[in-house]
C-alpha positions as CSV (number, residue, x, y, z in Angstrom):
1,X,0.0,0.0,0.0
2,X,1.2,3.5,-0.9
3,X,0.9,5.4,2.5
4,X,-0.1,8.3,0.8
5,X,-3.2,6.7,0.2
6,X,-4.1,6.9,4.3
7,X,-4.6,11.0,3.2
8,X,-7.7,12.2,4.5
9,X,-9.6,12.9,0.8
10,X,-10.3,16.4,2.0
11,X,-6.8,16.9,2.6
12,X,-5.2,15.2,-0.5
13,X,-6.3,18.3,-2.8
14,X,-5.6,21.3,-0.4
15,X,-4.5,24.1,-2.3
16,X,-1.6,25.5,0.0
17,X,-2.6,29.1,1.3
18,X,-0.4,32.0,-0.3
19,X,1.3,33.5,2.5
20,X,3.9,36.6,2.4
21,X,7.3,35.7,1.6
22,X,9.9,36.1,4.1
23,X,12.3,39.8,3.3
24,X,15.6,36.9,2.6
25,X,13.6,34.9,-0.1
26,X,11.8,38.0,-1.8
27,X,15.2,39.7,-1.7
28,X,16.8,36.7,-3.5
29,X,14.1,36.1,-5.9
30,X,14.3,39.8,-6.9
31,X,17.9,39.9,-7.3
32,X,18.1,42.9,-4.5
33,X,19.8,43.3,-1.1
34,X,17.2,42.6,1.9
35,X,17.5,46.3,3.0
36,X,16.1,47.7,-0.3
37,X,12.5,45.6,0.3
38,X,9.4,47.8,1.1
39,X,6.9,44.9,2.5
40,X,3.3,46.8,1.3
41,X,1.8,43.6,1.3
42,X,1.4,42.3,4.6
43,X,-0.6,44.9,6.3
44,X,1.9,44.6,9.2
45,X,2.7,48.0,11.3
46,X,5.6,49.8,9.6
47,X,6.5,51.4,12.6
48,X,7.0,47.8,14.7
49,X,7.0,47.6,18.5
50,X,8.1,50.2,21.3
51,X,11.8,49.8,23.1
52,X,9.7,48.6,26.8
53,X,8.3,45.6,25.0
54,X,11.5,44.7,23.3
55,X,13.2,45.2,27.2
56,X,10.6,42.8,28.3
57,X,11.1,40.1,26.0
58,X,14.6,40.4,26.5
59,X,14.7,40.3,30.3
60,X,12.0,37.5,30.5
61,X,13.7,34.8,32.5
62,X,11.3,31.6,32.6
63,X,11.5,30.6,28.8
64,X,12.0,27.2,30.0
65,X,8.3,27.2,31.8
66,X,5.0,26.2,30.1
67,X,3.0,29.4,29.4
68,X,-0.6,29.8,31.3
69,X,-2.8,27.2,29.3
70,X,-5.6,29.4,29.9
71,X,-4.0,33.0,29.2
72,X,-5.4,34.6,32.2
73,X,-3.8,37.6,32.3
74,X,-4.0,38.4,28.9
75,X,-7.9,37.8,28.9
76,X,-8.0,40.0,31.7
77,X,-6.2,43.0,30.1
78,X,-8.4,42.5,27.4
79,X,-11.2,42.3,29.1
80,X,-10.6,46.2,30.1
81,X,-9.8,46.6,26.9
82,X,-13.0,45.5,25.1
83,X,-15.2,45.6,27.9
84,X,-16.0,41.9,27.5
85,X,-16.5,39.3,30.6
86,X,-13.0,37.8,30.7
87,X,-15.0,34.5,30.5
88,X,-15.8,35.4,26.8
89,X,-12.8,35.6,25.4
90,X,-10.6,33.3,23.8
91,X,-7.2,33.9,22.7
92,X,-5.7,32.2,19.9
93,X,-1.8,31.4,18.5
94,X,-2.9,34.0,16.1
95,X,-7.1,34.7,14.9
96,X,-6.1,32.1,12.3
97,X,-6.3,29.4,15.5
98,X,-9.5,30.5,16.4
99,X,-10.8,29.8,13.0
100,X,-9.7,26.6,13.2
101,X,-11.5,25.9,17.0
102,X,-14.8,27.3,15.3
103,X,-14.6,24.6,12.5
104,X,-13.9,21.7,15.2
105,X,-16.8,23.2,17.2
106,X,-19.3,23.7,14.3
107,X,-18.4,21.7,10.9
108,X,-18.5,18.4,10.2
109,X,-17.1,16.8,6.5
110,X,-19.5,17.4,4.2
111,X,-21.4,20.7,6.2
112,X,-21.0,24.1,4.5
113,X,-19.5,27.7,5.4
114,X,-21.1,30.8,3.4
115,X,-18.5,32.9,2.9
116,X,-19.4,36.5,0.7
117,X,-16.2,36.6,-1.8
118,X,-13.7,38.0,-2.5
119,X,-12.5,38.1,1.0
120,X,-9.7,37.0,3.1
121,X,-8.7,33.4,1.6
122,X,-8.0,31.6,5.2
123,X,-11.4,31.2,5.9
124,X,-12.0,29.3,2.6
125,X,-8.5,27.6,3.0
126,X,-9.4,26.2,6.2
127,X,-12.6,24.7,5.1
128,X,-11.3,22.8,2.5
129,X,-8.9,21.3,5.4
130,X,-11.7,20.4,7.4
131,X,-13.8,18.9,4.1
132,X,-16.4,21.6,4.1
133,X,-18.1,22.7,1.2
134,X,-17.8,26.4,0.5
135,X,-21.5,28.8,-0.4
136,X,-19.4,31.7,-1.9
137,X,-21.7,34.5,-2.5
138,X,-20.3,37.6,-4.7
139,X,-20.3,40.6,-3.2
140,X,-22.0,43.7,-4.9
141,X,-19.9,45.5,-7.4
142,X,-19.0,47.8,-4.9
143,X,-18.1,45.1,-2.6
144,X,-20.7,45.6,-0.4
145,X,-22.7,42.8,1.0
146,X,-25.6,41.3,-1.2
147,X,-28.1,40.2,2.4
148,X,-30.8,38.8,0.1
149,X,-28.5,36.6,-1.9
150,X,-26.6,35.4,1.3
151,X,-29.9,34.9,2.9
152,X,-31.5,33.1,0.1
153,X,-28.3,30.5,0.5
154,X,-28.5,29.6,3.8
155,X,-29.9,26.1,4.3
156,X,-29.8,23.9,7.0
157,X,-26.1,22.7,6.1
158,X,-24.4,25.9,6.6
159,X,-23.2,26.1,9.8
160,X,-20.8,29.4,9.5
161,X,-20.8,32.4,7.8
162,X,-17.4,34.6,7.9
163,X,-17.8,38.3,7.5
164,X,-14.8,40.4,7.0
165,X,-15.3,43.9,8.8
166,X,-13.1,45.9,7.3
167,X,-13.0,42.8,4.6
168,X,-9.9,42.2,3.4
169,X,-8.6,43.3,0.8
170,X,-11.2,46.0,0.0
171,X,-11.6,47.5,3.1
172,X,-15.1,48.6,3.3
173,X,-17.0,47.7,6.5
174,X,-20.3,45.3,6.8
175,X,-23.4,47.3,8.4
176,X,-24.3,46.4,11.7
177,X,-28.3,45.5,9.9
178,X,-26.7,43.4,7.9
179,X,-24.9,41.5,10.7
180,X,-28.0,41.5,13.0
181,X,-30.4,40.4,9.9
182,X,-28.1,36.9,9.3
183,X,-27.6,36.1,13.3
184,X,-31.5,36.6,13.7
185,X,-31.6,33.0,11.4
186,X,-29.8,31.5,14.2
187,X,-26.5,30.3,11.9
188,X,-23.3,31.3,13.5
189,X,-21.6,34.3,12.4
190,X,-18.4,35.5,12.9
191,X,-17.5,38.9,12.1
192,X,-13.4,39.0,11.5
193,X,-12.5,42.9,13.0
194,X,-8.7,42.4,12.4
195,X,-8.1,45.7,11.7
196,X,-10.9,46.8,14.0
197,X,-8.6,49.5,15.6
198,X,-8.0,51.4,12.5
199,X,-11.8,51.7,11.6
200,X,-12.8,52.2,14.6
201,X,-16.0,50.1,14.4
202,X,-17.6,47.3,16.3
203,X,-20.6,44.6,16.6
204,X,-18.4,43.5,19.4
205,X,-21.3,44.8,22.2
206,X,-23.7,42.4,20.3
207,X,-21.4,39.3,21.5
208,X,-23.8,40.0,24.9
209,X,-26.9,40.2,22.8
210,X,-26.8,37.0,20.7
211,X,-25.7,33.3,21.4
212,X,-24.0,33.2,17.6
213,X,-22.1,36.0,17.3
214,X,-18.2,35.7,17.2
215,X,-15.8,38.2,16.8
216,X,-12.3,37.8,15.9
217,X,-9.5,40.3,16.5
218,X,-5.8,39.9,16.2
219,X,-2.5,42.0,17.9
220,X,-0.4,41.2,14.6
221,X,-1.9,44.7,12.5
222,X,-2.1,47.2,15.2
223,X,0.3,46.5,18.0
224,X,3.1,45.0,15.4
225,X,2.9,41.7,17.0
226,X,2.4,39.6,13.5
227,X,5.6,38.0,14.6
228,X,4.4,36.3,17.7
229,X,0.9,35.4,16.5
230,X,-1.4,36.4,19.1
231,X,-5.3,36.8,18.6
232,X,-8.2,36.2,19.9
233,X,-12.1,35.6,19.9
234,X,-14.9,37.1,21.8
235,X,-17.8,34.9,21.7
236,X,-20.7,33.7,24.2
237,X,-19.5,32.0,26.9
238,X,-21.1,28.6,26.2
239,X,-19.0,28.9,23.0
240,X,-16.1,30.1,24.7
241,X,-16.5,26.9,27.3
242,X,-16.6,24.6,24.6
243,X,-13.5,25.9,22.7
244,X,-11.4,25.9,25.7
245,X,-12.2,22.3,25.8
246,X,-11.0,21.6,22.7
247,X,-8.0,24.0,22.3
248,X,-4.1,22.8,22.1
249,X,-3.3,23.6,26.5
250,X,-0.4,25.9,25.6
251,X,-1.6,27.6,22.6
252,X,0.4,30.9,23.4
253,X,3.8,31.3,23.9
254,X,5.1,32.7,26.7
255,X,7.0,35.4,24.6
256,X,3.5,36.2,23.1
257,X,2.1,36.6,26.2
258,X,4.9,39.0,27.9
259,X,5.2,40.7,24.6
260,X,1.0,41.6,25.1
261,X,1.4,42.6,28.5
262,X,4.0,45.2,27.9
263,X,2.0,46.5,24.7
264,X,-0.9,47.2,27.5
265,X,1.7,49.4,29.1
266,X,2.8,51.5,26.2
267,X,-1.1,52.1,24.4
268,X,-0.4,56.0,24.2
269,X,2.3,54.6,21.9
270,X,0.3,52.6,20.5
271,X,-2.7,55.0,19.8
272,X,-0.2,57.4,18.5
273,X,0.7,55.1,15.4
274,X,-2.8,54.0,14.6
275,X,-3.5,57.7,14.3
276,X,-0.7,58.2,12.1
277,X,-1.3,55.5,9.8
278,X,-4.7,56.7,9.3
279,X,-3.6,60.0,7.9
280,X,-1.0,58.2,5.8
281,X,-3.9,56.1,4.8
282,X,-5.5,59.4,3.7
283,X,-2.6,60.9,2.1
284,X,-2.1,58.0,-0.1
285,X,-5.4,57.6,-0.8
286,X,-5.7,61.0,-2.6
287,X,-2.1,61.1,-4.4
288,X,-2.8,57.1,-5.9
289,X,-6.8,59.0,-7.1
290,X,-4.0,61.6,-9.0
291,X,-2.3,58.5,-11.4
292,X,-4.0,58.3,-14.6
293,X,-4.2,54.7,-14.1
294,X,-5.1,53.6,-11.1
295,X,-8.2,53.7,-9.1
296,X,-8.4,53.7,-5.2
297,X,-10.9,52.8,-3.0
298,X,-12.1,54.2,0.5
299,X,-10.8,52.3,3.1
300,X,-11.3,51.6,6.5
301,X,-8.6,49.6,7.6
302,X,-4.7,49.9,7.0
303,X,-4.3,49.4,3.1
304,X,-5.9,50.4,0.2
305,X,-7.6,48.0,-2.6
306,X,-6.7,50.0,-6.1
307,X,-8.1,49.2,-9.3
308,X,-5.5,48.7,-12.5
309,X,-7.0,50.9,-14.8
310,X,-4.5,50.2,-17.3
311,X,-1.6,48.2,-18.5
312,X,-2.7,45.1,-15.7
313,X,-1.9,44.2,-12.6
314,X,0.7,41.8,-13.5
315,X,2.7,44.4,-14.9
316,X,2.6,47.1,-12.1
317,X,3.4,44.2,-9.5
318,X,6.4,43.5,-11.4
319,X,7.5,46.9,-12.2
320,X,7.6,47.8,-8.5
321,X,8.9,44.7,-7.6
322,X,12.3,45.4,-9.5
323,X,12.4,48.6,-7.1
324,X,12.1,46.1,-4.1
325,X,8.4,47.2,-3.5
326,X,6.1,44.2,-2.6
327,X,2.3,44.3,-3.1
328,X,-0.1,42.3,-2.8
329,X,-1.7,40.6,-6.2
330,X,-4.3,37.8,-6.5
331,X,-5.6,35.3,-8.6
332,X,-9.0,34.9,-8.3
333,X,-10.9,36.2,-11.5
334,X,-13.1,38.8,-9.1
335,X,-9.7,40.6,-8.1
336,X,-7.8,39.8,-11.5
337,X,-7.0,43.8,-11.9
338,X,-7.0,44.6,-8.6
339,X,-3.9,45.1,-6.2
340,X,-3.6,45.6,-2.3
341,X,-1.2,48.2,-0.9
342,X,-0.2,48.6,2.7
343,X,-0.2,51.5,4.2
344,X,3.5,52.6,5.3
345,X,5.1,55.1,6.7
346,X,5.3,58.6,5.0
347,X,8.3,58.3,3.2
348,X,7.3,54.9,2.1
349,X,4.6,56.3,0.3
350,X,6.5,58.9,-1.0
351,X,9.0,56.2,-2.4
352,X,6.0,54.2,-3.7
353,X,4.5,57.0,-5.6
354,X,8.0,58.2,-7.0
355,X,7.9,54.7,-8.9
356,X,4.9,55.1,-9.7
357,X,4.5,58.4,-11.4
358,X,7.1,56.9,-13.7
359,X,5.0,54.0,-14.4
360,X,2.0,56.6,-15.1
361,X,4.3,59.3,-17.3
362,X,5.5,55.8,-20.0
363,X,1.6,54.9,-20.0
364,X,0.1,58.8,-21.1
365,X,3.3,58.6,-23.6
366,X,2.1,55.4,-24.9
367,X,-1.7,56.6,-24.6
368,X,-1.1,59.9,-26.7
């Protein structure tokens, strides 16, 4: 017998998630040194972590202990934090765990997930890992939510519907209506607010309100911990109850876990970034509207969806690429001309758009 024939069906086909490449391997695919790479791709926080949490990783002293299976301090800070019963939350070796503990909870091989594309491509990843079957439902041409048609699809067999707020990539937010009219059919729904802290906006109060409401958030956009992989769920406590159950015992690492509690101590720090990222958010916003070739949209979150007017994404990805700027392209027909941009610091953007006004002088040469 072949022993590759013991692979779970569900598994044997998995199309491996695209994930960022390292700096080293982007760098060496490129043909540039590592220090010339400008990651706009990753959504991460350009301006990293403060010197006090560095200090406290570094003078940590009980590496060689198991961390708190149950991440009780951490679910108390965030508690204050989100004004959630510490008995609600969850916290997760990244969100991308908790996804996974809501399909062991919820989805058996064979059960469905309604998920309104395009969005963020874990949550249909995943499914395919755990054999479910996927109810995509396109999103309006603005990529709003289409309630009726995501309505109309739920049947019995869908057990989960994932709603990006701000979705990812195009950054618009779901209204809370539209949130309130799927959890009224009594399906699960989780509402993914990793980048909650740049839009400001939450259903988060609702978590008290109804017993299928989950909400996801993550330290790895905001407090530049995409390095440790920290996240977490608020969620009902039955459902919390049940996923502490079934959760690996020492999910979170005992680095993530000091590196949280010092980014508790240093929030004005913190709150200072988020605040300039959303004016560099703006500023980029209006000098991408200014190319002749590209379209932005309104974001709430911390990167901006542009539409490739001209000349295809394929092409601009590569042209910035050979200046060591990374973007974010995809392959799914819905986003064929569409790429994602981080925001950065100011003189990133300056350093983007200075490659990019070259781009947009060659195409109104070529256009005339």
């Amino acid at each position: 017998m072949d022993p590759r024939d013991l692979l779970r069906p569900s598994v044997a086909n998995v199309e491996r998630y695209r994930a960022i490449e390292p700096i080293e391997a982007a760098a060496a695919r490129r043909g540039i040194s590592p220090d010339r790479i400008l990651r706009l791709n990753a959504n991460e926080n350009p301006y990293g972590t403060p010197l006090r949490v560095q200090e406290a990783l570094a003078s940590f002293d009980q590496y060689h202990l198991y961390p708190d299976p149950e991440s009780r301090e951490i679910r108390a800070l965030l508690a204050g934090y989100t004004g959630m019963d510490a008995r609600r939350i969850i916290v997760g070796n990244g969100s991308d765990e908790i996804i996974d503990l809501l399909f062991w909870l919820f989805v058996a091989p064979g059960e469905s997930v309604m998920i309104p594309t395009p969005t963020f491509g874990m949550y249909e990843a995943r499914a395919a890992v755990f054999g479910a079957a996927v109810r995509a439902v396109p999103r309006r041409p603005d990529f709003s939510l289409d309630s009726d048609a995501m309505e109309a699809a739920l049947t019995p067999d869908v057990k989960l519907v994932f709603l990006a707020s701000p979705n990812n990539p195009s950054g618009n937010l779901c209204r809370e209506r539209e949130i309130v009219r799927l959890l009224r059919r009594g399906v699960i729904v989780v509402v993914d607010e990793a980048y909650f802290e740049f839009s400001g906006r939450t259903v988060a109060p609702l978590v008290g309100e109804f017993d299928n409401l989950v909400v996801l958030r993550t330290f790895s956009k905001w407090a530049g911990l995409a390095g440790l992989r920290v996240g977490y769920g608020l969620m009902p406590r039955w459902m919390a109850d049940e996923a502490r159950r079934i959760k690996q015992p020492y999910n979170v690492n005992v680095a993530a876990q000091v590196a949280v509690r010092a980014v508790f101590d240093e929030m004005a720090y913190f709150r200072s970034t988020i605040r300039r990222i959303r004016l560099e958010r703006l500023r980029m916003y209006r000098a991408l509207r200014k190319l002749n070739f590209l379209k932005p949209l309104e974001s709430k979150a911390n990167y901006l969806l542009v539409h490739v007017l001209h000349g295809g994404s394929a092409a601009l990805q590569d042209w910035l690429e050979e200046d060591g700027i990374f973007v974010r392209r995809y392959s799914s027909p819905d986003l064929a001309d569409y790429v994602r941009i981080s925001v950065g610091r100011p003189e990133d953007t300056d350093r983007l758009m200075r490659r990019l006004t070259v781009l947009a002088q060659r195409y109104a040469r070529e256009m005339s």
